[in-house]
N, C-alpha and C positions, 0 to 999 in steps of 0.2 A: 447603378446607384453608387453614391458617396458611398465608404465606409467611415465607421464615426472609430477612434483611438480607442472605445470600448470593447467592437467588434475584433479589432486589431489582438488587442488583447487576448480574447476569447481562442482568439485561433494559436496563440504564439502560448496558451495552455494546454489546449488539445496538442500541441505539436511535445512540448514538455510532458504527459501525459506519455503520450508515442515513446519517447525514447526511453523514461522510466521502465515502460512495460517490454522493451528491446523489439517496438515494432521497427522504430528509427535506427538507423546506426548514428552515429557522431556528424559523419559530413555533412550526410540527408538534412540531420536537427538542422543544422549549420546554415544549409543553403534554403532550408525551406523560413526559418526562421526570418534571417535579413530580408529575404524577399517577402515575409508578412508585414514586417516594421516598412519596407519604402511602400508595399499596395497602397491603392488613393481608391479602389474600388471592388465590388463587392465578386465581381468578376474575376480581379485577381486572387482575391483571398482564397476562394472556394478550390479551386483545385489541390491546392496547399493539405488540403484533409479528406479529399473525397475517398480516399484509398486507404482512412483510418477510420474505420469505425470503432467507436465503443464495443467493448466483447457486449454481446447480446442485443445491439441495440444501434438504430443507426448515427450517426452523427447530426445534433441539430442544424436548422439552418444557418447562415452566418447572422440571417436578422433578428432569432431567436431571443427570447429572453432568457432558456431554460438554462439552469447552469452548468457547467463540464460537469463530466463522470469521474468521480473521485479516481485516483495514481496509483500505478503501484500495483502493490497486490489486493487492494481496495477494489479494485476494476474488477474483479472477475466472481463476483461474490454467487451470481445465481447459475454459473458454470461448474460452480464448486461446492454445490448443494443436493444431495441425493446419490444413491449407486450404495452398493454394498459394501460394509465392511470391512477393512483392511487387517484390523486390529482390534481388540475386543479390552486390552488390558496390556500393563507389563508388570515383569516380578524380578524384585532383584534381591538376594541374600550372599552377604560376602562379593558380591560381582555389581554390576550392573546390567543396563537396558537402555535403549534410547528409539525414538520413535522417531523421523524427521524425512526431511524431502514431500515426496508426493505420495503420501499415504491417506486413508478415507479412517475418520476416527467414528467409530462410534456412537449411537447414544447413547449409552454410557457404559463408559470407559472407565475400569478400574487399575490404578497402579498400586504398589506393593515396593517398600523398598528399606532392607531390615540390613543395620552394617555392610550397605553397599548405598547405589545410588542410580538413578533414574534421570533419562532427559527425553521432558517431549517437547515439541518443536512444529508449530501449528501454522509457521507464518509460509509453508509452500501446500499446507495438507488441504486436504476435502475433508468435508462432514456426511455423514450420511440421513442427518436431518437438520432440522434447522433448530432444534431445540439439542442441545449435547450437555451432558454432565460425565467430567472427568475428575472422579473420586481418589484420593492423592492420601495413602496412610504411609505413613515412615515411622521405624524406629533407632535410633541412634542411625539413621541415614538421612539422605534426602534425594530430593526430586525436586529437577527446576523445568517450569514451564515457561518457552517462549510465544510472544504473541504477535502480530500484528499490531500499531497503533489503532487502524481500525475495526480492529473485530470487536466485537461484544460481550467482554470478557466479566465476570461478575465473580469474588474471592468471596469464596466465605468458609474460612476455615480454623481451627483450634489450634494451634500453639501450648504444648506442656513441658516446660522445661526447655523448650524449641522455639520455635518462630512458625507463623503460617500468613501469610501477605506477598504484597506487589513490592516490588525492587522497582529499578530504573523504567523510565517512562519518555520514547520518543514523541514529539508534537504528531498529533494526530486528530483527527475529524472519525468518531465512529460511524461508521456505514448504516446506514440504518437496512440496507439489503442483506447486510453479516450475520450470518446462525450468532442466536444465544448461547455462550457457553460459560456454564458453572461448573466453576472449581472447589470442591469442598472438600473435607478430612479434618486427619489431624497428623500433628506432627508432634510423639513423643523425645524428647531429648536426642530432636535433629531437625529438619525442616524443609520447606517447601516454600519456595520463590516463585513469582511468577513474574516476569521481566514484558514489558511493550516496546520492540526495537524490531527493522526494518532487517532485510538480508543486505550483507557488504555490498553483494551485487547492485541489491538495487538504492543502496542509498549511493553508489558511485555512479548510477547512471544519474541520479539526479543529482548528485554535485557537477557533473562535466556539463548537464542539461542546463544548472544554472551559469556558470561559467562562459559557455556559449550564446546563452541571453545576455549577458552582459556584455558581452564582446559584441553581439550583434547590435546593442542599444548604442554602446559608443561608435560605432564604424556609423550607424546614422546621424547622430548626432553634430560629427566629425563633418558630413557631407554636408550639412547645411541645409539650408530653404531651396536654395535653385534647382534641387534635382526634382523640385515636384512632388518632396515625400508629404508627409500630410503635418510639418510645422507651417508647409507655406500660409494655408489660409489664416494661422493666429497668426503669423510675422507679418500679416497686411495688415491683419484689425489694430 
């Protein structure tokens, strides 16, 4: 069967999807990419993803309606859900503490952080349920919490003398497969941040991932109608 410029699409996300998540390297995106933009069929498309599945799930069909599986660190939500605690809490007086990489938080997670300072770091960890509440007191310190764009993040906390809220906030789509997690306390004359922003790593796969879609759009574009990509049939109507 035809492939329609929608299907086209569909796959040249899942492929962008791939290399965010470092299933693709760069050349693979690269070469699998131009050869989704020239397919005219459903035949060619298909192999392009058979060997990517979604974590947890298989890859739809190309005639599918269902939509890709969210990017990133959004993809792996119900792999990173369950298993025992890593971490119960941190305490920080005069010093610090910081919690990050691939650690399993809690339901609930209490910090401490009194003329020192605290960092937790959610956007590689596991939860050990789907409901987590990470309780966040500071006195003349603080505590910054990093988040994923799409996790579930819910602030709800006091500010005296301090500040207690969300800081910067990268575009993001919340997962709805994401644990719930509340952030509450208080912050005595000091305070607690809680930031929504991607890891360097993976926001560089998806700048090269876009960069290489656009390269692959114009080297089509470039070729024209006659190679049979799929402008021919609008360039007749």
């Amino acid at each position: 069967m035809r492939a329609s410029d929608a299907e086209r699409e569909r796959i040249a996300e899942l492929l962008r999807e791939a290399v965010a998540e470092g299933r693709l390297d760069m050349d693979e995106f690269d070469q699998r990419l131009e050869t989704a933009y020239k397919a005219r069929t459903h035949g060619e498309l298909e192999p392009l993803v058979q060997d990517l599945p979604a974590p947890g799930s298989a890859v739809a069909p190309v005639g599918s309606s269902a939509p890709a599986s969210l990017r990133g660190s959004a993809a792996n939500w119900p792999a990173r859900i369950g298993g025992p605690a890593t971490s119960t809490g941190g305490f920080a007086l005069w010093g610090g503490f910081n919690r990050k990489g691939r650690w399993t938080v809690a339901r609930k997670f209490t910090a401490f952080a009194m003329w020192g300072g605290g960092e937790i770091d959610l956007r590689e960890a596991h939860f050990e349920d789907r409901e987590v509440v990470i309780r966040c007191f500071t006195i003349m310190g603080g505590i910054h919490v990093t988040a994923p764009p799409e996790l579930n993040v819910e602030v709800r906390g006091i500010g005296i003398m301090g500040g207690f809220g969300e800081g910067s906030n990268e575009d993001g789509e919340i997962s709805p497969d994401s644990p719930r997690v509340r952030i509450t306390g208080f912050a005595l004359m000091g305070g607690v941040g809680v930031d929504r922003k991607r890891t360097k790593a993976e926001r560089r796969r998806l700048k090269e991932a876009k960069e290489a879609e656009l390269e692959a759009r114009r080297r089509h574009e470039l070729q024209g109608p006659d190679d049979g990509g799929p402008g021919e049939g609008r360039k007749k109507l």
